[in-house]
C-alpha positions as CSV (number, residue, x, y, z in Angstrom):
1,X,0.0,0.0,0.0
2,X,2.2,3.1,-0.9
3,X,2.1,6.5,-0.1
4,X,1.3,9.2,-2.8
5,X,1.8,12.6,-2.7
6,X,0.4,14.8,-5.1
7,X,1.5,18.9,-4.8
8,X,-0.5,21.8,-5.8
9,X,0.4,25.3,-7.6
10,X,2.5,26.7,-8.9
11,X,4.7,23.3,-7.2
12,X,6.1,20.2,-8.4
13,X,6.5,16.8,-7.0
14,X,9.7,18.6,-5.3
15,X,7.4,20.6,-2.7
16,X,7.6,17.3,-1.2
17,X,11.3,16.6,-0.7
18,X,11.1,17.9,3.1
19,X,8.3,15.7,3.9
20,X,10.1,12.8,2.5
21,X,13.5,13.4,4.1
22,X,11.7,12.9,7.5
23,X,9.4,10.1,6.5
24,X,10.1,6.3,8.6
25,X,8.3,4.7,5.3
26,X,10.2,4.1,2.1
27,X,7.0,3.5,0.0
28,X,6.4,6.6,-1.5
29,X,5.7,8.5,-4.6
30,X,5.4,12.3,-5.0
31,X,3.9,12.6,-8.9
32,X,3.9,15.6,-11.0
33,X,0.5,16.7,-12.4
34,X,0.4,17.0,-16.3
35,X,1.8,20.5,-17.1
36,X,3.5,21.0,-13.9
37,X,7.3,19.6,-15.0
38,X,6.2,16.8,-17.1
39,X,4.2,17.2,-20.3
40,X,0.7,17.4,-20.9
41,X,-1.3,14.1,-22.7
42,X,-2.0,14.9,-26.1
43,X,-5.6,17.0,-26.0
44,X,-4.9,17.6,-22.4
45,X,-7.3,20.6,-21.5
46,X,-5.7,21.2,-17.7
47,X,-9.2,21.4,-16.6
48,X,-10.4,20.3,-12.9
49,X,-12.1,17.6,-14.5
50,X,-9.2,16.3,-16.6
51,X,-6.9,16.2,-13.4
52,X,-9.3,14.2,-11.7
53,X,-9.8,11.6,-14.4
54,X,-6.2,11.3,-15.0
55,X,-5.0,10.8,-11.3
56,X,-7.9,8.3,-11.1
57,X,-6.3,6.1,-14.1
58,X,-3.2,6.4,-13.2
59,X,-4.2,5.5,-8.7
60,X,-6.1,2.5,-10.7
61,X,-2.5,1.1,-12.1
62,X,-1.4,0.9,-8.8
63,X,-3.4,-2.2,-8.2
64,X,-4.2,-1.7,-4.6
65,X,-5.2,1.4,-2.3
66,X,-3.2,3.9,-1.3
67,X,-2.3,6.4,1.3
68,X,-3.1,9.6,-1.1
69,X,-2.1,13.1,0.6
70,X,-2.6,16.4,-1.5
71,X,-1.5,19.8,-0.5
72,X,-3.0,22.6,-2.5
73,X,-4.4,22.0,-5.3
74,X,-3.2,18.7,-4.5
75,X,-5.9,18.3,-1.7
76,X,-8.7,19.4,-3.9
77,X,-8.1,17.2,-6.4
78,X,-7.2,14.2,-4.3
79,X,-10.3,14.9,-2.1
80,X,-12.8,14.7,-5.2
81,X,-10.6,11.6,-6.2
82,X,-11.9,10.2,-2.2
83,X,-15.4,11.3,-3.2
84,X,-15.5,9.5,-6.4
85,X,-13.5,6.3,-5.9
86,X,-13.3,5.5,-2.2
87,X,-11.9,2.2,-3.1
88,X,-9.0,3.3,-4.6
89,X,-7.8,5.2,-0.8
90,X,-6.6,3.4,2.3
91,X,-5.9,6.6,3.8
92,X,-6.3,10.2,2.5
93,X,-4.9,13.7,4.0
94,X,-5.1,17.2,2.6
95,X,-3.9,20.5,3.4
96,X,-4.0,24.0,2.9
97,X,-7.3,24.1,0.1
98,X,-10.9,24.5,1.3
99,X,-13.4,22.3,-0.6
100,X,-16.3,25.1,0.3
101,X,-18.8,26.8,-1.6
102,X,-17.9,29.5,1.3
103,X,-14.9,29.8,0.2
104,X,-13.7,33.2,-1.6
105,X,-11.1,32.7,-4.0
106,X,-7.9,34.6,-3.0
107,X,-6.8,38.1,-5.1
108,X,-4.1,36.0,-7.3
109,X,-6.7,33.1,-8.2
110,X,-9.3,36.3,-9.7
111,X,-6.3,37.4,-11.6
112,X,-5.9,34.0,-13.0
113,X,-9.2,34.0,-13.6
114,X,-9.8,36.5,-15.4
115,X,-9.0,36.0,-19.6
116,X,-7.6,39.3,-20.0
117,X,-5.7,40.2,-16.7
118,X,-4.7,36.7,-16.0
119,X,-2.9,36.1,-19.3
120,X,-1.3,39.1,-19.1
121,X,0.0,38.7,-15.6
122,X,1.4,35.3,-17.3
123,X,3.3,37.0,-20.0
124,X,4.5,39.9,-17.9
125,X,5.7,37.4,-15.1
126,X,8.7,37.7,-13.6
127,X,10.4,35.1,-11.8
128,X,12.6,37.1,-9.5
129,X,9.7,39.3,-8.5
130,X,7.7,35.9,-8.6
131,X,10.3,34.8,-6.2
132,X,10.0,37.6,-3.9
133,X,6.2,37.8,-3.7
134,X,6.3,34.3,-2.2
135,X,9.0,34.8,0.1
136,X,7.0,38.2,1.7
137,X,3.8,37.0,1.5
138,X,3.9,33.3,2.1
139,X,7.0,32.3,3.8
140,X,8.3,30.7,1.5
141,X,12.2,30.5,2.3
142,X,14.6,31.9,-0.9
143,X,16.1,28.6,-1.9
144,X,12.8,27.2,-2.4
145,X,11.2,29.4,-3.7
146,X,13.7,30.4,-6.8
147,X,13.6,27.0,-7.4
148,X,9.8,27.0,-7.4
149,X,9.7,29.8,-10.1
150,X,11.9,28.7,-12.3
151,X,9.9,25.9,-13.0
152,X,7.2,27.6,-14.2
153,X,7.7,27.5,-17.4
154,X,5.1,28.2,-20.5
155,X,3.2,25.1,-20.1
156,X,2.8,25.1,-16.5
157,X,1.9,29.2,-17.2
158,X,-0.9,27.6,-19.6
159,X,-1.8,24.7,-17.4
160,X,-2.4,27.2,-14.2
161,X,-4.8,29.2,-16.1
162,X,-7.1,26.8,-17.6
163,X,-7.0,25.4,-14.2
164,X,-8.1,27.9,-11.9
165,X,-10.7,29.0,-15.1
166,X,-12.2,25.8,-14.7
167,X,-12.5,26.2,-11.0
168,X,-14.5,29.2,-9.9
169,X,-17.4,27.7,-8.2
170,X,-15.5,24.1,-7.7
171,X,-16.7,24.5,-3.8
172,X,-20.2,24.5,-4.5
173,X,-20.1,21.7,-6.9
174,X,-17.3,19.3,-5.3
175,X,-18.7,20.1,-1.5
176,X,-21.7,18.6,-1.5
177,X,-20.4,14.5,-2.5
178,X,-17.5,14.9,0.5
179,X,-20.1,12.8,2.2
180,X,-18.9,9.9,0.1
181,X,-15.5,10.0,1.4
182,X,-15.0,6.5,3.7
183,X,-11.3,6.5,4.2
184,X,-9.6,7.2,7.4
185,X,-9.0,11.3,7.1
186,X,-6.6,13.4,8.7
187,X,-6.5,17.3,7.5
188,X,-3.3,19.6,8.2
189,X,-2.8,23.5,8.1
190,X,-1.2,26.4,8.4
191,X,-2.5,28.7,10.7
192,X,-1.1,31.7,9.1
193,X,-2.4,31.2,5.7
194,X,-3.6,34.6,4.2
195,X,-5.2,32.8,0.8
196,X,-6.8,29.7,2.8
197,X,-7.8,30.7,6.1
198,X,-7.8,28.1,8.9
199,X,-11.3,28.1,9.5
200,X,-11.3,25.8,6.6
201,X,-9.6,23.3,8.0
202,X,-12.3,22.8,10.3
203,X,-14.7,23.0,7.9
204,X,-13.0,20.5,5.4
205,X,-12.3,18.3,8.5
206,X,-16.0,18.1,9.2
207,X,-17.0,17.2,5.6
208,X,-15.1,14.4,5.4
209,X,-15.1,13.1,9.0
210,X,-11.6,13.8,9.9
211,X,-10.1,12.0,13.1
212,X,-7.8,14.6,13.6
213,X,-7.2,18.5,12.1
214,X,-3.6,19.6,12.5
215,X,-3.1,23.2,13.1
216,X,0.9,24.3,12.6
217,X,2.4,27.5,13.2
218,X,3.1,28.7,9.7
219,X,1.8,30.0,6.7
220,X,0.0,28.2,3.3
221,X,3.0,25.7,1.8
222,X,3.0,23.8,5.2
223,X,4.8,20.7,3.6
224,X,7.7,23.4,3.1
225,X,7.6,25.2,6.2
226,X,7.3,21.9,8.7
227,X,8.3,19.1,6.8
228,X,9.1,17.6,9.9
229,X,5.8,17.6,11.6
230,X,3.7,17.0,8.8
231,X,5.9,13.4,8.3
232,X,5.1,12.9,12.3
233,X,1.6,13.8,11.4
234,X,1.1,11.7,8.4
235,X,3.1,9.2,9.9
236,X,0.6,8.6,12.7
237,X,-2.2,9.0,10.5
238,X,-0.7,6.0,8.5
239,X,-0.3,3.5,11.7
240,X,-3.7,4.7,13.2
């Protein structure tokens, strides 16, 4: 039964190299989304939709369940997977993404939204002032995140856009069929989140009958910031 990790935006499977290097386990994956460093299917439309069907194909090749964690988008996606095809989890555990038709999108997701502004904040992107937004704002310490931006390259430009354009009400329509989630849940958060505020870890924790909801002291990219306690936390999650 292995452990697969699936990141969120604008990330890679490399947001979870932290995580790893504290993990007891040695069964896990960390998979790149299409578009976010690895190509895109042929006819790939890097809709909601598309990401769900895709990780569903590819859990099914796995042959048995899995411990599936998301962060991000990452926990979006993985928690529709949960609603869909309980059978394919053991275990599932999200952070940092509210599944919640209360949920307001953050100022950066509008941009992205938006067909004019969005694609022009895409063009005009820089990554060194990319890079800097993420360190002031989120935390995010300066190794990791000029790593981060410099791999978002054209595609994963693209693939953000269609993403989040394919996503404005995804609360009200994904909420709802969190009742059908059966595995064993464990949520984790930052409490210092500006774009997902902790309240929604409660909230998320409720829908899907979480056993426990981890508050840490930091801000949104938690598997980043406390790649320590989040492997504790999974960890536990795993042997409970």
């Amino acid at each position: 039964m292995p452990a697969i990790l699936i990141h969120g935006v604008p990330d890679t499977h490399r947001v979870w190299d932290g995580v790893r290097r504290h993990l007891i386990r040695s069964d896990v994956e960390a998979w790149d989304l299409p578009g976010f460093g690895t190509p895109r299917p042929r006819g790939f439309g890097s809709t909601k939709e598309e990401y769900v069907v895709w990780l569903i194909e590819r859990l099914e090749r796995v042959g048995e369940p899995v411990d599936l964690v998301g962060h991000d988008w990452g926990c979006i996606l993985t928690a529709r997977v949960a609603s869909l095809r309980p059978d394919l989890l053991r275990t599932w555990a999200g952070s940092s993404a509210p599944v919640s038709a209360d949920y307001v999108w953050h100022p950066l997701a509008k941009i992205w939204q938006d067909p004019v502004e969005g694609n022009r904040f895409m063009d005009e992107l820089q990554p060194a002032s990319f890079a800097k937004d993420l360190m002031e704002h989120f935390d995010v310490p300066a190794e990791v995140a000029g790593d981060m931006v410099l791999r978002v390259d054209g595609t994963m430009r693209d693939s953000i856009l269609k993403l989040y354009r394919s996503a404005e009400t995804v609360g009200g329509q994904w909420e709802p069929e969190l009742a059908n989630v059966s595995a064993p849940c464990m949520v984790f958060w930052g409490t210092l989140d500006p774009a997902c505020p902790v309240e929604f870890a409660g909230k998320l924790g409720g829908a899907v009958r979480a056993s426990r909801v981890v508050e840490l002291d930091c801000n949104h990219w938690t598997v980043v910031q406390k790649p320590a306690e989040v492997a504790a936390a999974l960890e536990a999650h795993w042997t409970a």
